[in-house]
FIKOLZA-1660 file (N, C-alpha, C; in steps of 0.1 Angstrom, whole numbers, plus 5000, padded with zeros to 4 digits):
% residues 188
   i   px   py   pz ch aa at
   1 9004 4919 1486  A  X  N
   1 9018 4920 1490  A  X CA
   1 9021 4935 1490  A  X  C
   2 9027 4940 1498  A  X  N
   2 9030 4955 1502  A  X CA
   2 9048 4957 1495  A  X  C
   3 9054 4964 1493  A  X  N
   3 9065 4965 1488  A  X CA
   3 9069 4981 1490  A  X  C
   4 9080 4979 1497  A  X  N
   4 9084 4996 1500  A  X CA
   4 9096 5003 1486  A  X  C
   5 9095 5017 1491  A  X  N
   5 9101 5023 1477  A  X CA
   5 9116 5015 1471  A  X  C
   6 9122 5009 1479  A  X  N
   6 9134 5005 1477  A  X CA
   6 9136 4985 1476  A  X  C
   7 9125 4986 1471  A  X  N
   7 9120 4970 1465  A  X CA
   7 9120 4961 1481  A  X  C
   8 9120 4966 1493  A  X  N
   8 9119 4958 1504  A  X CA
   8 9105 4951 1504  A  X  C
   9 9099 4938 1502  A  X  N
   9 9087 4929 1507  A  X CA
   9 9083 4928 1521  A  X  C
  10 9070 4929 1523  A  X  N
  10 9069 4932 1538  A  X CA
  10 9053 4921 1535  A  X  C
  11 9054 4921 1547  A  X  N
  11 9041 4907 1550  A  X CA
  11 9035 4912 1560  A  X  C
  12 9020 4911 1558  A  X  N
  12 9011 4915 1565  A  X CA
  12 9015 4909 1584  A  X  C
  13 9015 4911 1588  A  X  N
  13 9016 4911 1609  A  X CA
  13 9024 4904 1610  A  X  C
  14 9038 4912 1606  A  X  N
  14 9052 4911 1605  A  X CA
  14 9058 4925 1607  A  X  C
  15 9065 4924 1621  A  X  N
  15 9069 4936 1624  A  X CA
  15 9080 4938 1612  A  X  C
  16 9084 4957 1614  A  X  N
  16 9095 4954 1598  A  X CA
  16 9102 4969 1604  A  X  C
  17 9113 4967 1593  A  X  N
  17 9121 4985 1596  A  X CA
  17 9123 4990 1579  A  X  C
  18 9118 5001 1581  A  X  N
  18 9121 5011 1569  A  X CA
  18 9126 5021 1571  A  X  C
  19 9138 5028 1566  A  X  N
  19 9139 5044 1560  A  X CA
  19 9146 5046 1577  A  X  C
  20 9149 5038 1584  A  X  N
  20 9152 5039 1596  A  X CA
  20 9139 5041 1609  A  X  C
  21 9129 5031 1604  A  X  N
  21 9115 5035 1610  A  X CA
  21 9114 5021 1620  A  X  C
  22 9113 5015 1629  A  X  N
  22 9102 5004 1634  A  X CA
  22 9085 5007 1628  A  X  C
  23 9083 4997 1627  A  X  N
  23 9071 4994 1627  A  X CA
  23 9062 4984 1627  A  X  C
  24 9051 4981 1635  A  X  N
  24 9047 4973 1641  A  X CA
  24 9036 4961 1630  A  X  C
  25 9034 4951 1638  A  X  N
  25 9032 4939 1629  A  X CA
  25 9019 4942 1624  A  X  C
  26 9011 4948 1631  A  X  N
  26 8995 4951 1623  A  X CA
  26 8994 4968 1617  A  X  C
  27 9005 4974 1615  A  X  N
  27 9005 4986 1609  A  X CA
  27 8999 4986 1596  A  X  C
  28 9007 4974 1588  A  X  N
  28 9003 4975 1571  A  X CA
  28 8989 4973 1573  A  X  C
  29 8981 4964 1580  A  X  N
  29 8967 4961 1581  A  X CA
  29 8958 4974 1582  A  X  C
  30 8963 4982 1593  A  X  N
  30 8956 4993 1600  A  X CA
  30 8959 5006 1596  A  X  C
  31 8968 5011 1584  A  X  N
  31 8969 5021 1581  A  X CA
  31 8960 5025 1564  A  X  C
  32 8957 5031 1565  A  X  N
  32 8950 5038 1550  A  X CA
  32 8962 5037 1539  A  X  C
  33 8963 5036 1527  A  X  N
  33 8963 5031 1515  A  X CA
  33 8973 5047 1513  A  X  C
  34 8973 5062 1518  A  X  N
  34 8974 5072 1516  A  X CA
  34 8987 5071 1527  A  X  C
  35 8986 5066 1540  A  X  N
  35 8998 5069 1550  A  X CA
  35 9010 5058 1546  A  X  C
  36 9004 5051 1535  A  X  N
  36 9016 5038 1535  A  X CA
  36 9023 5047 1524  A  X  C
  37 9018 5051 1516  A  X  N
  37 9026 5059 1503  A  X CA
  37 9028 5069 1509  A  X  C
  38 9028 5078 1520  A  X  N
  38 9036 5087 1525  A  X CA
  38 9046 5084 1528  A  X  C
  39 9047 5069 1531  A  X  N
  39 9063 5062 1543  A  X CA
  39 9069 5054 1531  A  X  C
  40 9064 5057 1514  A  X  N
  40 9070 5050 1505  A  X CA
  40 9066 5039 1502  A  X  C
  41 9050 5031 1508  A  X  N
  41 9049 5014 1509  A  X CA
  41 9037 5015 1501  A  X  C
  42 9039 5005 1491  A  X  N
  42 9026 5003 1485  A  X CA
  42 9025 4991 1478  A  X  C
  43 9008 4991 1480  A  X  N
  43 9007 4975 1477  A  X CA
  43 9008 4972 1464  A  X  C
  44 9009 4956 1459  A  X  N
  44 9011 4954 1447  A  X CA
  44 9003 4938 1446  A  X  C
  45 8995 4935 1436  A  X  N
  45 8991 4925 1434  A  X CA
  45 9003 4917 1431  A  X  C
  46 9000 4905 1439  A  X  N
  46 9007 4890 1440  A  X CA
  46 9008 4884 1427  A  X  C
  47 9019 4880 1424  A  X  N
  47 9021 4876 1412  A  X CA
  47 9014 4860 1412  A  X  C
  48 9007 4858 1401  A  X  N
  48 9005 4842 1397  A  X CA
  48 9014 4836 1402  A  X  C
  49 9029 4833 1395  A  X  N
  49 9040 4824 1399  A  X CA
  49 9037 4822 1415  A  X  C
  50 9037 4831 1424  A  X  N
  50 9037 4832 1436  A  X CA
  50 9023 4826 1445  A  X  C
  51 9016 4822 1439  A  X  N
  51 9006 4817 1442  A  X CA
  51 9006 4800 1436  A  X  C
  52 9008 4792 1449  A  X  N
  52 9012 4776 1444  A  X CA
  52 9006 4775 1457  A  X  C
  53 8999 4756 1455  A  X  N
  53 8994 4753 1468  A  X CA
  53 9005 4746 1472  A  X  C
  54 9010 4747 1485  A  X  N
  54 9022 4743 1493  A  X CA
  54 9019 4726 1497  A  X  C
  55 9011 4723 1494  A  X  N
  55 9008 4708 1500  A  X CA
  55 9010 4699 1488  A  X  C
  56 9015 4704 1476  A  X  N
  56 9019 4700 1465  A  X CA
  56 9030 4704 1458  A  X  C
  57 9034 4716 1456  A  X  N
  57 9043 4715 1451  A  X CA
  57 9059 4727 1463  A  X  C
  58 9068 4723 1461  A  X  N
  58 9078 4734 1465  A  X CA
  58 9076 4749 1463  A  X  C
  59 9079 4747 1457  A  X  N
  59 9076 4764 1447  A  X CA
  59 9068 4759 1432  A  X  C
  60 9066 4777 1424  A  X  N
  60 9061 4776 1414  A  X CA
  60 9064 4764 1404  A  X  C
  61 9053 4760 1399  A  X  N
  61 9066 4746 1389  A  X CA
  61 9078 4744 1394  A  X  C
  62 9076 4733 1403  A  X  N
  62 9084 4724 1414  A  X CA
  62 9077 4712 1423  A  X  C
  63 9070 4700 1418  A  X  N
  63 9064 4698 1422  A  X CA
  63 9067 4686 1437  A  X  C
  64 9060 4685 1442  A  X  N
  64 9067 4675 1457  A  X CA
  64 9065 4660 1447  A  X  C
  65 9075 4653 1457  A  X  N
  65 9069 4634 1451  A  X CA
  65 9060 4631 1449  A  X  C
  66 9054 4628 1437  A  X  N
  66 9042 4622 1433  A  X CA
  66 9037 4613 1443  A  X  C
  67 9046 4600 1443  A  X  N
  67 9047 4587 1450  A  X CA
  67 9044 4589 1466  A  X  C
  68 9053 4597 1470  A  X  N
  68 9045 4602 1487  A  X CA
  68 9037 4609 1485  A  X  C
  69 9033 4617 1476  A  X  N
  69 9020 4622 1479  A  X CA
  69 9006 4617 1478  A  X  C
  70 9012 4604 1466  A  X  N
  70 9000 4591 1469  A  X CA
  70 9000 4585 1480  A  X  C
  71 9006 4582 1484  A  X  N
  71 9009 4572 1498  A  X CA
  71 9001 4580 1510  A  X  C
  72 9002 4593 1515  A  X  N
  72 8999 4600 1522  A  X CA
  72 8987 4605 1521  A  X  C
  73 8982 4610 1507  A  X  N
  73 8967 4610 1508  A  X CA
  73 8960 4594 1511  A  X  C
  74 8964 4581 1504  A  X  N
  74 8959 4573 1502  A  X CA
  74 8959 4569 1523  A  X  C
  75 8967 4570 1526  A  X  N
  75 8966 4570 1544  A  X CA
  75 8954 4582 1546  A  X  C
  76 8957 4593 1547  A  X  N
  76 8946 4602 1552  A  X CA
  76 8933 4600 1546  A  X  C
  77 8928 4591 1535  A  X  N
  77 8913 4587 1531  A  X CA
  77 8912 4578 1541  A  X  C
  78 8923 4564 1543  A  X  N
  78 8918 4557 1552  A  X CA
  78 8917 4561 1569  A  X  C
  79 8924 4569 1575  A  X  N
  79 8921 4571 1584  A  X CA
  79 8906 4580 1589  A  X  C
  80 8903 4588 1575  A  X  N
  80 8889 4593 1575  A  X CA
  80 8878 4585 1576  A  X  C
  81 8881 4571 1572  A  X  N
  81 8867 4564 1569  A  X CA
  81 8873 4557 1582  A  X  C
  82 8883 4558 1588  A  X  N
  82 8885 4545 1600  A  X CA
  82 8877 4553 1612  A  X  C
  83 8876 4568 1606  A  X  N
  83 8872 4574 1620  A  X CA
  83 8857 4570 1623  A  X  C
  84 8851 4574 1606  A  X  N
  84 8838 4577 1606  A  X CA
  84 8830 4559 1607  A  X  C
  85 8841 4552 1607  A  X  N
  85 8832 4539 1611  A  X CA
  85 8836 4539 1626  A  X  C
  86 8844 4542 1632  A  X  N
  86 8848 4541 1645  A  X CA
  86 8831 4547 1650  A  X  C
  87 8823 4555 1643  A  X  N
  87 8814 4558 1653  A  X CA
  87 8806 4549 1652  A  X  C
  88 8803 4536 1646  A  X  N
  88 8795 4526 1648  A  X CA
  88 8799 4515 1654  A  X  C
  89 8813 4515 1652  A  X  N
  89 8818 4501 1659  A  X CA
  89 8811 4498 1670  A  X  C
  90 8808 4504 1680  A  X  N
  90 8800 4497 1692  A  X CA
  90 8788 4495 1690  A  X  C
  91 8783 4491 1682  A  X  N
  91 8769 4483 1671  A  X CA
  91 8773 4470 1668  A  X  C
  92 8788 4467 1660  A  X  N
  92 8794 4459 1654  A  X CA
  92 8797 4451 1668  A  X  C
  93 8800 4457 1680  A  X  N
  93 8808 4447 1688  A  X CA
  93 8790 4440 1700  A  X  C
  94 8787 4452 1701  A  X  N
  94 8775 4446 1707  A  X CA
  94 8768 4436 1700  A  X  C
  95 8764 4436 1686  A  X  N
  95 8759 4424 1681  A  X CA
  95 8766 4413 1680  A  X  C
  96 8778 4416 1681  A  X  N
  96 8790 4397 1685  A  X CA
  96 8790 4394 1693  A  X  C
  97 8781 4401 1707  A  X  N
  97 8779 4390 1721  A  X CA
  97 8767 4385 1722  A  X  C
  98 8767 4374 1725  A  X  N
  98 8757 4365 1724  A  X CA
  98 8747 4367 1732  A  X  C
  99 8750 4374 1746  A  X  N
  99 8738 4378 1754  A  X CA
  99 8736 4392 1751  A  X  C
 100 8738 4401 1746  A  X  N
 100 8731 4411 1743  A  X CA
 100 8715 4408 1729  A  X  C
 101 8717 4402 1720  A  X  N
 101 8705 4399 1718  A  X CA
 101 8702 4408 1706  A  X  C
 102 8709 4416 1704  A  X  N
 102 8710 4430 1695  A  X CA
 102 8718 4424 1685  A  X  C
 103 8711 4435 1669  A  X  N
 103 8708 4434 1662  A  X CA
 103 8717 4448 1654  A  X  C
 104 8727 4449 1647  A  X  N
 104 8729 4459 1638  A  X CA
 104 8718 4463 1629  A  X  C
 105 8713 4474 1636  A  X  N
 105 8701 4481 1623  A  X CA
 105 8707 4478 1610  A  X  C
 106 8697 4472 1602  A  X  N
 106 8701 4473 1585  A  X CA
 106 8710 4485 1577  A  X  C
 107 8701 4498 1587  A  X  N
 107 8704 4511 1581  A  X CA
 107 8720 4516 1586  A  X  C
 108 8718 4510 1595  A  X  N
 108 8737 4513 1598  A  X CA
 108 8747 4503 1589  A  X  C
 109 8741 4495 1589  A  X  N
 109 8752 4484 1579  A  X CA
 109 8749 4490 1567  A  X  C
 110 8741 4497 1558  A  X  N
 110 8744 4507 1550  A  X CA
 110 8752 4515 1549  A  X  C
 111 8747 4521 1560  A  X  N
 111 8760 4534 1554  A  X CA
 111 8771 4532 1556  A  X  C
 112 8776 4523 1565  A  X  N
 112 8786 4520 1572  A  X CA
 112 8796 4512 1559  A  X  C
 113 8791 4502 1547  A  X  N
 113 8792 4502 1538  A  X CA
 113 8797 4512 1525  A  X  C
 114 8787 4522 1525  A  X  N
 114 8789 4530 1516  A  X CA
 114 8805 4543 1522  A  X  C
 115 8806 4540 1537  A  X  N
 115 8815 4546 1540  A  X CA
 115 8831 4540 1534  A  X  C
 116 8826 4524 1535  A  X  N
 116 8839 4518 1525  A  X CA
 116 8836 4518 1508  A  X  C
 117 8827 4519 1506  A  X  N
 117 8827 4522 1495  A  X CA
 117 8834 4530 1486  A  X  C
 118 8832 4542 1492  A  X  N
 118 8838 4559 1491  A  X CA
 118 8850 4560 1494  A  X  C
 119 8853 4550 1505  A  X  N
 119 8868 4549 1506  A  X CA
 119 8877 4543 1496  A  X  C
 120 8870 4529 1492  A  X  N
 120 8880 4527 1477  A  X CA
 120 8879 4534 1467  A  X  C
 121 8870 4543 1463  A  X  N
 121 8867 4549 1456  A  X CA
 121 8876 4562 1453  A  X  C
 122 8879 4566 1463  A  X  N
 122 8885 4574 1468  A  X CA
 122 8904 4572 1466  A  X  C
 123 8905 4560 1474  A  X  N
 123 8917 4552 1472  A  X CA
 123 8925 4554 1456  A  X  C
 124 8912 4547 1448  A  X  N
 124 8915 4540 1435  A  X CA
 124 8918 4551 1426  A  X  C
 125 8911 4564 1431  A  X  N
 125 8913 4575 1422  A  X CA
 125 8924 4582 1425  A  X  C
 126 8927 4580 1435  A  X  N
 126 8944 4588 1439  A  X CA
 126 8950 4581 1433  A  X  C
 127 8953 4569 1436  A  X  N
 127 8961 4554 1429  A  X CA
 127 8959 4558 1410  A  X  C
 128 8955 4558 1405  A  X  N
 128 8958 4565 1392  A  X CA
 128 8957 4575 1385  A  X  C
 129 8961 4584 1398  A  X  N
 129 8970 4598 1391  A  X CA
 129 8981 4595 1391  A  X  C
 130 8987 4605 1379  A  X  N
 130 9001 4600 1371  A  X CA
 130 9012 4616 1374  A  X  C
 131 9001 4622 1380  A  X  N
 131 9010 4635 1378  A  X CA
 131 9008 4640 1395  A  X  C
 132 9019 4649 1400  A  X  N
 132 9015 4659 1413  A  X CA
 132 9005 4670 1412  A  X  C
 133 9003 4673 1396  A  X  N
 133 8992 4685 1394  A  X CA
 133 8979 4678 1389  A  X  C
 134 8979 4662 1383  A  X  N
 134 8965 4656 1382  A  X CA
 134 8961 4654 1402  A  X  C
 135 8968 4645 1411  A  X  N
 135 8970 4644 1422  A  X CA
 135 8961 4660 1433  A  X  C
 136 8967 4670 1428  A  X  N
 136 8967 4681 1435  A  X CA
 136 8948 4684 1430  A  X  C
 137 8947 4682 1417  A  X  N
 137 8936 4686 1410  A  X CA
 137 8918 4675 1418  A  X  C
 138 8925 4667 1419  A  X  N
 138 8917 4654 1424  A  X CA
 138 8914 4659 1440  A  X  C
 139 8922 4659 1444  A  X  N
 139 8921 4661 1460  A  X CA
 139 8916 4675 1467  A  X  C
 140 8916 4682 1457  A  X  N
 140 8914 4700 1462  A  X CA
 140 8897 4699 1457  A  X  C
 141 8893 4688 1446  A  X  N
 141 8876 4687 1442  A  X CA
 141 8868 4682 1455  A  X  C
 142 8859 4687 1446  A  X  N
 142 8844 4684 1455  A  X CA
 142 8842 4672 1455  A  X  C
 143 8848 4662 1445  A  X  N
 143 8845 4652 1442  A  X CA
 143 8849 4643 1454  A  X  C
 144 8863 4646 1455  A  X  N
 144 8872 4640 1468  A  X CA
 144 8865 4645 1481  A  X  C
 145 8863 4654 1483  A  X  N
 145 8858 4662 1497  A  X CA
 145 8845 4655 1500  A  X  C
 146 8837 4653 1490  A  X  N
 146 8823 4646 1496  A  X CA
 146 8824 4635 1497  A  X  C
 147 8818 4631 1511  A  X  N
 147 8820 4616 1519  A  X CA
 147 8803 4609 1516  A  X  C
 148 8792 4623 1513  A  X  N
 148 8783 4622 1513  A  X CA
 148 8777 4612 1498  A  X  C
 149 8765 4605 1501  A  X  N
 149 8759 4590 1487  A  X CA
 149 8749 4601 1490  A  X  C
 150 8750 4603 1476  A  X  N
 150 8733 4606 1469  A  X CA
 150 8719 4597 1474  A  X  C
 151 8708 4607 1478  A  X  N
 151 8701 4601 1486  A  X CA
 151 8689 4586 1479  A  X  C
 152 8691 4590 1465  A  X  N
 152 8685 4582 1453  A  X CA
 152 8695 4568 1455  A  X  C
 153 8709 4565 1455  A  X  N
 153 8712 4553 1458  A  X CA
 153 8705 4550 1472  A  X  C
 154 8713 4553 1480  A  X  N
 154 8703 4553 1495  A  X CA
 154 8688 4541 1489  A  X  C
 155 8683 4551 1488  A  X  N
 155 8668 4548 1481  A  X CA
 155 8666 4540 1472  A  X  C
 156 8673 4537 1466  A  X  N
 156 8673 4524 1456  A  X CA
 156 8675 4510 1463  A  X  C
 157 8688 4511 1472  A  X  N
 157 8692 4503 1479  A  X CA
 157 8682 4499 1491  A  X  C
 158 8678 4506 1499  A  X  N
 158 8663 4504 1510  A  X CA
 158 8654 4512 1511  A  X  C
 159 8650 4510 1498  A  X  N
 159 8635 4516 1497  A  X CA
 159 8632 4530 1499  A  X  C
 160 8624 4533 1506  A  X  N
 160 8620 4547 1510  A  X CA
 160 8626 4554 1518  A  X  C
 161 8637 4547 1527  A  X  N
 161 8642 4553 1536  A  X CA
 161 8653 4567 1533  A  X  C
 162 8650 4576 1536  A  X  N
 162 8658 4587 1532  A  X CA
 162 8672 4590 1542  A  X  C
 163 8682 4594 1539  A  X  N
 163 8691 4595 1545  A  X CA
 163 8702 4612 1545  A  X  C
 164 8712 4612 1553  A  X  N
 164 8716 4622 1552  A  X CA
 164 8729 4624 1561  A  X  C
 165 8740 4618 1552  A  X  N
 165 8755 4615 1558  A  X CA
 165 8762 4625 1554  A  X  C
 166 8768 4632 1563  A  X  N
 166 8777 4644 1564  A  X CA
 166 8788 4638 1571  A  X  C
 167 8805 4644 1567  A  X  N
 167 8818 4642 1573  A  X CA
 167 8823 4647 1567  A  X  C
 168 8834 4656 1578  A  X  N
 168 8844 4663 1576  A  X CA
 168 8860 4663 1573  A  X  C
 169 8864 4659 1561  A  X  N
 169 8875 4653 1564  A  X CA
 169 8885 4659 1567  A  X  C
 170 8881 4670 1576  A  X  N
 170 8892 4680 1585  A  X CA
 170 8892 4671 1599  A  X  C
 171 8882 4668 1599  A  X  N
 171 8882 4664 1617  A  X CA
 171 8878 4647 1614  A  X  C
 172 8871 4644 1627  A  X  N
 172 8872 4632 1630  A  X CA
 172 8860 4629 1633  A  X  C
 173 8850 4642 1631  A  X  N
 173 8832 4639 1635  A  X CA
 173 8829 4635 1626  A  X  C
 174 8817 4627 1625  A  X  N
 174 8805 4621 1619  A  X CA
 174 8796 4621 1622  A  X  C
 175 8785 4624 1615  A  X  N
 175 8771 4622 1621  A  X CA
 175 8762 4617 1611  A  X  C
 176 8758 4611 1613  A  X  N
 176 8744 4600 1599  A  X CA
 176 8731 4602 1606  A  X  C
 177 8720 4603 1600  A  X  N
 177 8706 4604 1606  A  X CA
 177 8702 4595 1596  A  X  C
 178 8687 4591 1598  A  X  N
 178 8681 4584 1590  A  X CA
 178 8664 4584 1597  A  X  C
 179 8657 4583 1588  A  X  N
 179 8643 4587 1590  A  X CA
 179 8637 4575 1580  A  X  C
 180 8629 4566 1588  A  X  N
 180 8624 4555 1582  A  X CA
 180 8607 4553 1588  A  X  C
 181 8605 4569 1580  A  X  N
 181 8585 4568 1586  A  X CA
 181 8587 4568 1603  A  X  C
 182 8582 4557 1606  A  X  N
 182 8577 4556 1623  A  X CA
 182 8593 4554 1630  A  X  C
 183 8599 4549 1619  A  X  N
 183 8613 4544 1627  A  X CA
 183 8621 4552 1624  A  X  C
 184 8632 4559 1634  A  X  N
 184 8640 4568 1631  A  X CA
 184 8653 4563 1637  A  X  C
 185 8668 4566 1634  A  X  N
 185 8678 4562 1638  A  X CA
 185 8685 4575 1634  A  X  C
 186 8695 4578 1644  A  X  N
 186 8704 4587 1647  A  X CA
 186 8718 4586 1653  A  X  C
 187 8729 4588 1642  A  X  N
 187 8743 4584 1649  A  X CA
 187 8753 4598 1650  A  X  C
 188 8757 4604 1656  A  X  N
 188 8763 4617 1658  A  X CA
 188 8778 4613 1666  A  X  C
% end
């Protein structure tokens, strides 16, 4: 945070006026550390207080609704796994017509599983946080972020077959591979 001699706050590519000056929105970026303290401006480490993740709380110690904020992550888990099965549903619909003849690979009905799996899993663990900063703590983890099964379940579950399920729960891609010796399957 930059702060001029007369306690004015200025934010990085934000035009501003000082001392009777204009000055343009990438100035604080592009000038040396020496020309800002010529014109009175200098930087100052951001205070802790001032550092809050906005998707939880208002301000410093202020936290948003618990209750909506479970409800809303507990929707955005499911719409992540609604996506990431949406890439197999046309597996699911092709094997319910009687003349196609086809078969849901085993290995997709796996993962495609373990995608609901991860989803209640996921569900259950928002569902019993009690706090917006247990909530906040849960969902910012690696724990929550990985959509990905350890490849040893995988492998416990069918054998040898190795696997390798990546998703993003920023977007809406998915891609699963699987490698079963001579047999290989691929969903992107």
């Amino acid at each position: 945070m930059f702060i001029t001699n007369d306690g004015q706050k200025l934010l990085i590519d934000r035009p501003f006026r000082h001392n009777g000056m204009s000055f343009p929105r990438n100035w604080l970026r592009l000038t040396s550390p020496d020309t800002r303290a010529a014109h009175g401006i200098t930087e100052v480490p951001s205070t802790p207080s001032s550092n809050y993740n906005q998707k939880f709380f208002w301000s410093p110690n202020n936290p948003k609704d618990h209750t909506q904020l479970v409800e809303n992550w507990v929707s955005k888990v499911k719409t992540t796994a609604g996506s990431m099965l949406a890439q197999t549903d046309w597996m699911i619909v092709r094997s319910s017509d009687p003349s196609s003849g086809k078969v849901v690979p085993v290995e997709v009905t796996a993962a495609r599983q373990l995608i609901r799996d991860k989803s209640d899993e996921k569900e259950a663990a928002i569902l019993a946080t009690e706090t917006t900063e247990e909530l906040a703590a849960y969902v910012t983890s690696t724990v929550f972020t990985n959509w990905q099964e350890q490849e040893e379940q995988l492998q416990d579950d069918m054998g040898t077959m190795s696997a390798d399920i990546s998703f993003d729960t920023g977007t809406t891609s998915a891609g699963i591979s699987f490698d079963m010796g001579t047999t290989s399957a691929g969903i992107v």
